[in-house]
Legacy VTK file of the C-alpha trace (Angstrom):
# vtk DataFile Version 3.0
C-alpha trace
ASCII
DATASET POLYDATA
POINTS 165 float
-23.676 17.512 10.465
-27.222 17.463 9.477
-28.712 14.718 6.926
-29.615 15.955 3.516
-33.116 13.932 2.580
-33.597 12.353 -0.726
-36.837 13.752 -1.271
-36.512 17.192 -2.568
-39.817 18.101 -0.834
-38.639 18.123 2.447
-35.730 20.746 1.822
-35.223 22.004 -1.559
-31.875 22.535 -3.298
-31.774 26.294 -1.674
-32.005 25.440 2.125
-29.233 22.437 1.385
-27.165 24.369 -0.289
-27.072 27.102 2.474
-26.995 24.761 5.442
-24.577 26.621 7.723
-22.780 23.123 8.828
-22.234 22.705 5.098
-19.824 25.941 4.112
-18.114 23.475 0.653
-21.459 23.577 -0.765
-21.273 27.028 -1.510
-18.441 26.805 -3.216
-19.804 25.851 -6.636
-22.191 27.732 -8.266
-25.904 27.409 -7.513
-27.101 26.409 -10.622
-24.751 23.611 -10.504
-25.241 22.711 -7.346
-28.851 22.132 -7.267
-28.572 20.426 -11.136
-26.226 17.823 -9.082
-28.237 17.719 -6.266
-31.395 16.756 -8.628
-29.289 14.341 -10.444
-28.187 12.625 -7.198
-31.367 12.555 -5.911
-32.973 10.929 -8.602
-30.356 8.512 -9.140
-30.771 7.361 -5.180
-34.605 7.105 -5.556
-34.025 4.783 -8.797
-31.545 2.944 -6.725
-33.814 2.609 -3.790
-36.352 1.431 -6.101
-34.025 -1.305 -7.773
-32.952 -2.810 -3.688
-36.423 -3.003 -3.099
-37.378 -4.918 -5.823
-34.178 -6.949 -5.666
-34.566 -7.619 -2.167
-38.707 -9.116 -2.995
-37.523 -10.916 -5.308
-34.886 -12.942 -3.510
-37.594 -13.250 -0.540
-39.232 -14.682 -3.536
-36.353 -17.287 -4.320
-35.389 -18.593 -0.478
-39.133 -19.338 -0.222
-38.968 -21.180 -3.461
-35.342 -22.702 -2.719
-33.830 -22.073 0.773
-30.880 -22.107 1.681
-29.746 -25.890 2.437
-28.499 -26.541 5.808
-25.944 -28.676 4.839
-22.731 -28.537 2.659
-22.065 -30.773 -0.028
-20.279 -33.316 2.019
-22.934 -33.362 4.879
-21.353 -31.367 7.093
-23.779 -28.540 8.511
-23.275 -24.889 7.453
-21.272 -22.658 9.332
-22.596 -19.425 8.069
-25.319 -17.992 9.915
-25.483 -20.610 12.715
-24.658 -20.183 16.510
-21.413 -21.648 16.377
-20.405 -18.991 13.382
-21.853 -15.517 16.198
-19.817 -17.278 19.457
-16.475 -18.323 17.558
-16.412 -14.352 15.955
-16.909 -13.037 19.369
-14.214 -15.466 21.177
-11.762 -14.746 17.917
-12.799 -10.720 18.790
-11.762 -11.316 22.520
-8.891 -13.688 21.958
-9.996 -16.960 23.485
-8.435 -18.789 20.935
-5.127 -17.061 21.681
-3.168 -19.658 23.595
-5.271 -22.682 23.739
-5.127 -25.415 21.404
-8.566 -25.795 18.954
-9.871 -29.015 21.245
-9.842 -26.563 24.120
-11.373 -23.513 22.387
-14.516 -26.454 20.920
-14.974 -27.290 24.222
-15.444 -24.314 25.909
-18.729 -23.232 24.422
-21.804 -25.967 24.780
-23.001 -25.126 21.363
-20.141 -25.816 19.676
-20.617 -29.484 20.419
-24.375 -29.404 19.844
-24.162 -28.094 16.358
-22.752 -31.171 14.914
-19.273 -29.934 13.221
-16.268 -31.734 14.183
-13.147 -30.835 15.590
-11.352 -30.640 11.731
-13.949 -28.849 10.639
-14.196 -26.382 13.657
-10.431 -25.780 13.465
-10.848 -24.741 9.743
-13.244 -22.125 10.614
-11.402 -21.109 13.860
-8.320 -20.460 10.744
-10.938 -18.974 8.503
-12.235 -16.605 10.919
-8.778 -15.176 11.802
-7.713 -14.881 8.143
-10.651 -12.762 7.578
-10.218 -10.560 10.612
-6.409 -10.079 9.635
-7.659 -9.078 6.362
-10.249 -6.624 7.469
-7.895 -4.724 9.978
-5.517 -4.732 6.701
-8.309 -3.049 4.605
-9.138 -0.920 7.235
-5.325 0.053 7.537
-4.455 0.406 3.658
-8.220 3.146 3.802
-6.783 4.878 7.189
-3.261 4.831 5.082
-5.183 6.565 1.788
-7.073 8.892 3.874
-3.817 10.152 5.346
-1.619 10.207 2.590
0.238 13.254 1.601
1.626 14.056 -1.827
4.849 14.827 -0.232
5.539 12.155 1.757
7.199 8.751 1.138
5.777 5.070 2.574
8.877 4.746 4.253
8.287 6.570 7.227
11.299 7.714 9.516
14.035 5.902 6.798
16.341 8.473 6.019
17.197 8.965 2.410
19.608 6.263 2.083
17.599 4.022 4.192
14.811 3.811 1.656
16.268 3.612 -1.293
18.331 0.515 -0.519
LINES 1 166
165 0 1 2 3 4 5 6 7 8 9 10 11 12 13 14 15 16 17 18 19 20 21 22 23 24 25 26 27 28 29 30 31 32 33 34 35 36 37 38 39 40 41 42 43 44 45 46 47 48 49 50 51 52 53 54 55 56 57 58 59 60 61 62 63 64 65 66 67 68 69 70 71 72 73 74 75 76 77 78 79 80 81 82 83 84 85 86 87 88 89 90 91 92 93 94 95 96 97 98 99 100 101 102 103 104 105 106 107 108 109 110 111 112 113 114 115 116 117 118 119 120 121 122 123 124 125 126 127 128 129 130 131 132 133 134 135 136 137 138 139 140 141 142 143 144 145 146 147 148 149 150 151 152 153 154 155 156 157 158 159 160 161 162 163 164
């Protein structure tokens, strides 16, 4: 499938609504249609305009204010460092699977270089995996919605007596 540009310049409401990859188009009315299609259009420029501006303006801020380095209790930040990219990638891989914290802080030079400790690298080596559990269950309970039938029930392959119980 083809994408549909914002500007309405570079293909009107007739050629999108008759794109041949797009056959659900054409089933609401053509006056509708392009009426939506305007309306959408000019809602996305509006919001493209707003992000822009947002995004200047916080350029604006971290020149004014940066972000610190540092926590609150000293400690350097996590987010957005080196230690933060190579602990997401071993957590991807599953270095951490089987070997104590110490072993995992050890294995990667940077993680002793950046200056966090072993209690606080342990507490993002437990962060990290809570948010990748959580993630895969997102992406699960979306995969779920997108395949749910009207018909069915959640408890799949119980037989009646089975799932009411």
């Amino acid at each position: 499938m083809g994408k549909i540009p914002v500007d309405g310049d570079k293909m009107g409401p007739s050629k999108v609504y008759n794109l041949p990859d797009r056959p659900q188009f054409r089933k609401v009315e053509y006056k509708k249609f392009r009426d939506n299609l305007n309306r959408l259009r000019t809602g996305l420029k509006k919001k493209k305009k707003q992000a822009n501006e947002d995004a200047e303006y916080l350029a604006q801020d971290r020149k004014l204010k940066p972000k610190p380095t540092h926590n609150h209790r000293g400690e350097p930040r996590c987010e957005g460092s080196e230690t933060e990219y190579w602990l997401k990638i071993d957590i991807a891989s599953g270095h951490h699977l089987g070997k104590a914290p110490k072993d995992l802080y050890k294995s990667r030079e940077v993680y002793l270089t950046e200056g966090f400790t072993l209690k606080t690298f342990r507490e993002h080596i437990h962060q990290e995996v809570r948010a990748v559990k959580f993630q895969n269950y997102v992406k699960w309970k979306q995969d779920k919605g997108a395949n749910w039938d009207a018909g069915s029930d959640d408890d799949e392959g119980a037989t009646d007596d089975e799932a009411s119980t």
